[in-house]
C-alpha positions, 0 to 999 in steps of 0.5 A: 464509480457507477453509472447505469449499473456499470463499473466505470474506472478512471486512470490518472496518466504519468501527466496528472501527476505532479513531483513537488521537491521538498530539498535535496533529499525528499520529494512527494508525488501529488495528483487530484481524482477529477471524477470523485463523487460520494461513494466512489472508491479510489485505488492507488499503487505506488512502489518504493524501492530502497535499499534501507529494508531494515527499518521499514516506514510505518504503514497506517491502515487507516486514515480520515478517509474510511479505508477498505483494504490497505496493504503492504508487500516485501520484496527482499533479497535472499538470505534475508526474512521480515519478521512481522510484529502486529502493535496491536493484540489482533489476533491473527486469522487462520488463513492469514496464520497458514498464509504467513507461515508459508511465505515466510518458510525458510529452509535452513 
């Protein structure tokens, strides 16, 4: 948020943030932005570790809220390499074809 030409950021605390157990096996996190205005942008990370990285969750980019950037980071162990597939004929950028190649080089 802006105020007077300054960047003003606001942190929800571990307190704001409410686990709803939906049964025995899921939960959801949920948590309000108290100082949302038109216009703000809102930034939120979460991580999610899991031994199950074979079958990955599906990620959207985008949703009813208009989404600046979104992204999704791997960490797996070695030997393993995540193959990357786009669902949609989006080409690849140059940098993200370097970029792409070079974290996912494997010396065999």
């Amino acid at each position: 948020m802006m105020e007077n030409g300054k960047i003003i950021s606001y942190k929800v605390t571990s307190g704001q943030i409410e686990n709803i157990k939906i049964n025995d096996r899921w939960s959801k996190k949920k948590f309000t932005f108290p100082n949302v205005r038109p216009g703000v942008i809102i930034e939120f990370r979460y991580k999610v570790a899991s031994h199950r990285f074979e079958k990955l969750d599906t990620w959207y980019f985008q949703r009813e809220i208009p989404t600046l950037w979104s992204e999704v980071r791997i960490q797996l162990p070695q030997p393993f390499v995540y193959l990357v597939t786009y669902e949609s004929s989006r080409q690849l950028a140059r940098d993200e074809e370097i970029l792409f190649r070079r974290e996912t080089s494997v010396d065999v």
